[in-house]
C-alpha positions as CSV (number, residue, x, y, z in Angstrom):
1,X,15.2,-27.1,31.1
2,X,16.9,-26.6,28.2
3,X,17.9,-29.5,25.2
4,X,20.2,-29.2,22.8
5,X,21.1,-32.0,20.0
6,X,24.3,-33.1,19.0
7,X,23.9,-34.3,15.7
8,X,25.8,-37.5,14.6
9,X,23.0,-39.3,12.7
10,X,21.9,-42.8,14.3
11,X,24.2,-41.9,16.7
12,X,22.8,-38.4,17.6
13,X,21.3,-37.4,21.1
14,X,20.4,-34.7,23.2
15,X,22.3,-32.8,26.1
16,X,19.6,-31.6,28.7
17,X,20.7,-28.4,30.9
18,X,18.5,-27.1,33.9
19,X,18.3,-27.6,38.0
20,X,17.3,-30.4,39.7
21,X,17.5,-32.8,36.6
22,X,18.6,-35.3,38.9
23,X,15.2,-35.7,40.2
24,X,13.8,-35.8,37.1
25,X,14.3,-39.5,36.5
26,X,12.6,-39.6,33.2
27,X,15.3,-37.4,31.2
28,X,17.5,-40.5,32.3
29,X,15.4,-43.4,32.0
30,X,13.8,-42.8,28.5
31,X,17.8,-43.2,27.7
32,X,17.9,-47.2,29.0
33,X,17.0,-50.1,26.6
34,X,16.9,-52.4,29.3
35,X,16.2,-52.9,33.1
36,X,19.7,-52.9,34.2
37,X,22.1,-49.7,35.6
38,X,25.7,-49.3,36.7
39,X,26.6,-46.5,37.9
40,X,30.0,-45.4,38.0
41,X,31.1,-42.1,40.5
42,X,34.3,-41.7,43.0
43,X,34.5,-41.5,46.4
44,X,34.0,-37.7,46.3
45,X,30.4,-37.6,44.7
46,X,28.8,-40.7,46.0
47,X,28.1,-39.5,49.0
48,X,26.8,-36.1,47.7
49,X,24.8,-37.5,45.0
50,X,24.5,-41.3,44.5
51,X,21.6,-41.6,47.0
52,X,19.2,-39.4,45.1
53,X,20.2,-41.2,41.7
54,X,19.9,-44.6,43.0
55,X,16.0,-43.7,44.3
56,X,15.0,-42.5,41.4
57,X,16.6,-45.4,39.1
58,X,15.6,-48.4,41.7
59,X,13.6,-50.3,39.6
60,X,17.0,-50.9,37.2
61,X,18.7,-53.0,39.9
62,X,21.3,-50.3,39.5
63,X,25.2,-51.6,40.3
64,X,27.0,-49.2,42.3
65,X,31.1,-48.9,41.2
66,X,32.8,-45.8,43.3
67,X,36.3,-45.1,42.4
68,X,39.0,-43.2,43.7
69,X,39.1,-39.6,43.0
70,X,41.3,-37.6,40.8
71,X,43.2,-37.1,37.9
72,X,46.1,-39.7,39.0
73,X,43.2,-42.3,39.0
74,X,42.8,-42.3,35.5
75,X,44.5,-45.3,34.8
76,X,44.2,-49.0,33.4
77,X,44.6,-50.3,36.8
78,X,41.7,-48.5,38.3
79,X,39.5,-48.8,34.8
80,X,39.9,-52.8,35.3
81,X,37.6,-52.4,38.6
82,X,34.8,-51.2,36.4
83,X,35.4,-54.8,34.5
84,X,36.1,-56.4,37.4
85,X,32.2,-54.9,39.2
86,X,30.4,-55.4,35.9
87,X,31.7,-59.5,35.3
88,X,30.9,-60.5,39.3
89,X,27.6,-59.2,38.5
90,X,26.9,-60.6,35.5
91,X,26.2,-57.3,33.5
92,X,25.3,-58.5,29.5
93,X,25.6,-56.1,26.9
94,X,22.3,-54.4,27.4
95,X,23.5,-52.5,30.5
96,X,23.6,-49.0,30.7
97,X,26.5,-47.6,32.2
98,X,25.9,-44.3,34.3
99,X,29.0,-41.8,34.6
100,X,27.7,-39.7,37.7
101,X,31.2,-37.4,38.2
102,X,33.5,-35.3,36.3
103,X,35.5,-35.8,33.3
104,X,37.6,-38.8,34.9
105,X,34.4,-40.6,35.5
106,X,33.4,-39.8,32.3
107,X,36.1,-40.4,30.6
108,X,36.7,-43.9,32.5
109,X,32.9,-44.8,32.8
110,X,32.7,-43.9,28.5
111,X,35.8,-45.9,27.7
112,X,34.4,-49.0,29.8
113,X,31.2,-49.0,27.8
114,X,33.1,-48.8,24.9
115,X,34.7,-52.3,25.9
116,X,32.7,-54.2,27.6
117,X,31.1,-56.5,25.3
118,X,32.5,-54.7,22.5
119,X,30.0,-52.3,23.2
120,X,27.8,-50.9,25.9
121,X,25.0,-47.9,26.4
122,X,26.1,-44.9,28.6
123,X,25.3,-42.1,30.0
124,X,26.8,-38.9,31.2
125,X,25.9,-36.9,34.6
126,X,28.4,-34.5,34.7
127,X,29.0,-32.9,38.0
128,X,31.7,-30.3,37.4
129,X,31.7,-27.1,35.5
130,X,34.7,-28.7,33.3
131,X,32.6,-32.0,32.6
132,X,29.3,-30.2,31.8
133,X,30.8,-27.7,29.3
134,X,33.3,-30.0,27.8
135,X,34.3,-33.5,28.3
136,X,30.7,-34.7,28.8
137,X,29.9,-33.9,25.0
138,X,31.7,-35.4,21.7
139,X,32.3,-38.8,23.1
140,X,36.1,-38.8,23.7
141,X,36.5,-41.3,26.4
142,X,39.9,-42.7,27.3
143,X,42.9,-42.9,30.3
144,X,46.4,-41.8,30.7
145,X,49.0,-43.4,30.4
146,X,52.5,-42.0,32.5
147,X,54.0,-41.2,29.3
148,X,51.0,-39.4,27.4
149,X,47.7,-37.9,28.3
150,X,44.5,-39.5,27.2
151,X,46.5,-41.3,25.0
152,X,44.4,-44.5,25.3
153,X,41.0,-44.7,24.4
154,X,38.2,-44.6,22.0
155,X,35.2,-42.5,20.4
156,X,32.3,-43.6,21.9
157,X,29.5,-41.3,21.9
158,X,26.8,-41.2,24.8
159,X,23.0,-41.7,24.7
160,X,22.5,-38.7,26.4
161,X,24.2,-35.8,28.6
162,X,22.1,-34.4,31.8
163,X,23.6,-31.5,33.2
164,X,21.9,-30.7,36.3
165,X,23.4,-27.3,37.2
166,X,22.5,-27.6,41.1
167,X,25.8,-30.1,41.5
168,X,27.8,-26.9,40.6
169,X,26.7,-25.7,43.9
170,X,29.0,-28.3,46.0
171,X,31.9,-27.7,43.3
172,X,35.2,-26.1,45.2
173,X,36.3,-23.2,44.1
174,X,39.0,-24.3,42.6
175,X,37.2,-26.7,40.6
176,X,34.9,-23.9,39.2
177,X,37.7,-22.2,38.3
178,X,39.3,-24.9,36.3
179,X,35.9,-25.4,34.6
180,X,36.3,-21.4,33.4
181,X,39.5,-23.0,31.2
182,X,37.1,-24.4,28.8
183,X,34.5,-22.2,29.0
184,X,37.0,-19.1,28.2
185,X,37.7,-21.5,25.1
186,X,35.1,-21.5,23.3
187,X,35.4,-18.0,23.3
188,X,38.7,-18.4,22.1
189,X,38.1,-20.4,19.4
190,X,35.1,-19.6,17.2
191,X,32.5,-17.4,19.3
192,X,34.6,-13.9,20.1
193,X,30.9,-12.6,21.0
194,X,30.7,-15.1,24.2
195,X,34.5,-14.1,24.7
196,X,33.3,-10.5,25.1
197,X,30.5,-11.7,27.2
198,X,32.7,-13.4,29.3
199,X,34.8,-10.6,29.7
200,X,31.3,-8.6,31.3
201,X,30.3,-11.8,33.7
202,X,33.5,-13.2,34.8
203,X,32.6,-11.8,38.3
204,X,29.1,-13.2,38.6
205,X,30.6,-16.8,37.2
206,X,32.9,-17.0,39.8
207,X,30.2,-15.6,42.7
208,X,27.6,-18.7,40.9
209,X,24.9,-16.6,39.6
210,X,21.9,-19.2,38.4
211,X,21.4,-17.5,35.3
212,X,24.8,-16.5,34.3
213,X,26.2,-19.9,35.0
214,X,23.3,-21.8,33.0
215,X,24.1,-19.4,30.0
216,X,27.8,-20.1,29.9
217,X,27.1,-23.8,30.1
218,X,24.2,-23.7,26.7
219,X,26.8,-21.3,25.2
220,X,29.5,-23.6,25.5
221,X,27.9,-27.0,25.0
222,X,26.2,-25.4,21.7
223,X,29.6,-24.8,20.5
224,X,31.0,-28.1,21.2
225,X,28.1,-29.7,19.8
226,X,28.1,-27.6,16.4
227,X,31.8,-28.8,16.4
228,X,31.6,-32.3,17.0
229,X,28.9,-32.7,14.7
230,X,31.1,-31.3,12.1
231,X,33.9,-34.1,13.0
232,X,33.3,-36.5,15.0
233,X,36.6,-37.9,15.1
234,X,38.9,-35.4,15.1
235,X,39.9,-35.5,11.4
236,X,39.2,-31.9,11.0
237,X,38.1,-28.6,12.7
238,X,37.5,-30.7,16.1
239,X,41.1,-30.1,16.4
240,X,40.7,-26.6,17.0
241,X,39.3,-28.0,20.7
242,X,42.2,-28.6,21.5
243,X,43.8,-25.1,22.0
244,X,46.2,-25.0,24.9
245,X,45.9,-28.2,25.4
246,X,48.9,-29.8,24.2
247,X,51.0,-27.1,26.4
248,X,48.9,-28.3,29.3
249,X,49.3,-31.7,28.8
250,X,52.7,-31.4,28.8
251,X,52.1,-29.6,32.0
252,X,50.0,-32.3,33.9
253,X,52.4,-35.3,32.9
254,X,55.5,-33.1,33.4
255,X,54.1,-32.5,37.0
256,X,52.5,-36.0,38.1
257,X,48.7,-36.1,37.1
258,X,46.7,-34.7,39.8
259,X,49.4,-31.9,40.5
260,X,47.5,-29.3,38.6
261,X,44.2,-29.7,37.4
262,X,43.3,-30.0,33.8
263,X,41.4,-27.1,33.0
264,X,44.4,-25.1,35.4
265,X,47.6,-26.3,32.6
266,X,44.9,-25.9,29.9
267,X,44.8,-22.0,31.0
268,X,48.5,-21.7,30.8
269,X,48.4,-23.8,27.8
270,X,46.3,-21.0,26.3
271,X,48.1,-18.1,27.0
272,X,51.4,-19.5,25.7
273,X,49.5,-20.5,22.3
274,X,48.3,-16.7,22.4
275,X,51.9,-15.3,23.2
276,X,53.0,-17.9,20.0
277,X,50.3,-16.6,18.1
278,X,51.6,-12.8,18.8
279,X,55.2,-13.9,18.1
280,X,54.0,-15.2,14.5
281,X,52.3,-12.0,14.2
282,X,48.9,-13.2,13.7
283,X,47.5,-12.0,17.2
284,X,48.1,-8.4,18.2
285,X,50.0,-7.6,22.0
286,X,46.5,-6.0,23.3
287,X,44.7,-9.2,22.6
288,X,47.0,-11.7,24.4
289,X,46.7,-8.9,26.7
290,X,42.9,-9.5,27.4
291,X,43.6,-13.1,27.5
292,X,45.7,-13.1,29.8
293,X,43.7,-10.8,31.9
294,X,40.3,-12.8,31.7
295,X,42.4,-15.6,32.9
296,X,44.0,-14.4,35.4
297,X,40.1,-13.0,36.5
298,X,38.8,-16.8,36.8
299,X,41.9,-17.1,39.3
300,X,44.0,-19.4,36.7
301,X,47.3,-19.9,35.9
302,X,48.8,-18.3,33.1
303,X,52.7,-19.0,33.2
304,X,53.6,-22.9,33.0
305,X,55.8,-24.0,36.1
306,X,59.3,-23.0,36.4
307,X,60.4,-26.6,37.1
308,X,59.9,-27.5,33.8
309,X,62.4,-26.6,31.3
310,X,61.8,-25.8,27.5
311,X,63.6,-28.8,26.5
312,X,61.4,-31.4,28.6
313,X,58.6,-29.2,27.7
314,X,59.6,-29.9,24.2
315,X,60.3,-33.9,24.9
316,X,56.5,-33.5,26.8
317,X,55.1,-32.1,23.7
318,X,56.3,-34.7,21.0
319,X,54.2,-37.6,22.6
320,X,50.9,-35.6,21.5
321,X,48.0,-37.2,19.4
322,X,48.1,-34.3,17.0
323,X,51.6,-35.2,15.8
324,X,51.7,-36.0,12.3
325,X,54.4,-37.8,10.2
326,X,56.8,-36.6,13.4
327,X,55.6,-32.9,13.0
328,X,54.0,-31.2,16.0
329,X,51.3,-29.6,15.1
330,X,49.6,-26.7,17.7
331,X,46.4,-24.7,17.7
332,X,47.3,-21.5,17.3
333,X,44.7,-17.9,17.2
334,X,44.6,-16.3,14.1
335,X,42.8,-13.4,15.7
336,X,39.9,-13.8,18.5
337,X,37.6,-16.3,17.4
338,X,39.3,-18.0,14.9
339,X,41.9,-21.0,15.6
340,X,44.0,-22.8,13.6
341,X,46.0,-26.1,13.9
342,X,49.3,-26.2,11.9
343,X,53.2,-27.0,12.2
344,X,53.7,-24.2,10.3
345,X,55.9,-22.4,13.0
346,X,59.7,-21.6,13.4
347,X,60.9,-23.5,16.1
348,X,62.9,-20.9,17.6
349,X,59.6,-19.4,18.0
350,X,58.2,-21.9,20.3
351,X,61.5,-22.5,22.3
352,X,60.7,-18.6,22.8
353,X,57.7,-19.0,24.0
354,X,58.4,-22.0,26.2
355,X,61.1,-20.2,27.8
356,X,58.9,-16.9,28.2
357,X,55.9,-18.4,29.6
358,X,57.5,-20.0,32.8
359,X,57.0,-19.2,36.5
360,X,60.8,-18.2,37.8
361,X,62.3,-21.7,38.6
């Protein structure tokens, strides 16, 4: 096992990466001020996982919530049965809520503890590749709303984060893949070292090598913690997190949440901030090139659907949380390993891009 800290002061804790963590009840339970668990997990992973968590957790009387799965879940409507499970129950504001799942359980279970009671404990058990490496740490927690992704929720940071790298092994393909989104990232955006490693490993990420696979998770979860501790809130450099992201928002609430997956519109989402980087001649042709290319290697996307035009694209876009005094501001690549967020762009520019970056309608 491997720990790594996330360091936020009082609020600090550690993220614990290794196999078969979920049968190591202690890197849990040292994490619960009190004797009483809810667990919160979909209908996809309970039945996978919920059995060996409950054993090992018995003696905290743990409440069992199980949602529906997927991104179109995400909602205030489906958060309310967290609220609804926790009142019938009685659950004070000692509880420690469990998000066993991917980033919509997290995301749902980590905004619900932010509420309840003005305040609960939580932790995260991510069971994706895209929760582990990303939306598990820096305690964004939130839902969608059908106008705006993510756009309501709260910073609420966790007690702790176990990644147990064995869940990875019932992942779908296509789920691994859309974990790859974040973890080509990081590369991206301030570690062109891991972007050139990635480059070497794609194949033996994609075939689930142990080793490979545990490396790409410390790698990336070290950069997001070095991050977040810099800003917790976003007023700063945690921007730069976002790259692609407010293409690929657009993308998922152009199409219906659920259509694509997150980390899949957050890989087109990057190679259309590369190709706007290249237009503003920051980023030379030959690296959007190996963007692209890598991408394309973790079997992603990189064109953003046909069906949606530049100018809904552009309507999409405005309802972003990055917007500032009505100016759209975008992460953009100065060069490999060093992003930027500005509004600082023509707009012809982007309508360029936008128009470029599309499947054929």
């Amino acid at each position: 096992m491997k720990t790594l800290q996330v360091d936020l002061g009082e609020r600090s804790y550690p993220i614990y990466i290794g196999a078969g963590l979920l049968d190591r009840a202690e890197c849990l339970t040292r994490h619960v001020p009190a004797s009483r668990i809810a667990i919160v997990t979909n209908e996809t992973v309970a039945p996978l996982y919920l059995a060996k968590l409950r054993a090992h957790v018995a003696s905290f009387q743990p409440l069992e919530v199980i949602l529906p799965d997927g991104e179109q879940y995400k909602t205030l409507e489906v958060l309310n049965r967290i609220f609804d499970a926790l009142l019938a129950a009685r659950c004070d504001r000692r509880t420690t809520l469990v998000a066993l799942g991917g980033g919509v359980i997290g995301d749902m279970a980590g905004f619900a503890a932010a509420c309840y009671q003005r305040g609960v404990p939580f932790i995260q058990v991510p069971t994706t590749l895209l929760g582990q490496v990303d939306s598990s740490v820096g305690g964004k927690t939130g839902v969608n709303h059908p106008l705006g992704k993510n756009m309501i929720g709260a910073f609420y940071q966790p007690r702790a984060v176990i990644i147990d790298t064995d869940t990875l092994k019932t992942l779908p393909d296509r789920e691994l893949s859309a974990g790859l989104a974040e973890v080509i990232k990081y590369g991206l955006i301030r570690d062109p070292e891991f972007f050139t490693w990635l480059e070497s490993n794609m194949d033996k990420l994609l075939a689930r090598d142990t080793e490979a696979l545990s490396f790409a998770i410390h790698r990336s979860c070290r950069n997001k913690a070095e991050v977040v501790a810099a800003d917790e809130r976003e007023s700063g450099v945690r921007a730069i997190l976002n790259l692609g992201h407010t293409f690929g928002h657009a993308i998922e609430t152009g199409l219906g949440y659920g259509s694509w997956l997150h980390g899949e519109a957050i890989a087109a989402g990057m190679v259309m901030a590369a190709d706007l980087s290249q237009r503003l001649r920051w980023l030379p042709a030959a690296d959007v090139t190996r963007i692209e290319k890598l991408i394309l290697r973790a079997r992603l996307p990189v064109r953003a659907p046909g069906t949606l035009a530049p100018a809904r694209f552009l309507e999409l876009m405005a309802v972003d949380k990055k917007v500032m005094d009505g100016r759209l501001r975008l992460v953009l690549l100065k060069r490999l390993g060093e992003a930027v967020v500005t509004a600082d762009y023509p707009r012809a520019q982007l309508e360029a891009t936008l128009a470029s970056r599309r499947e054929a309608a």
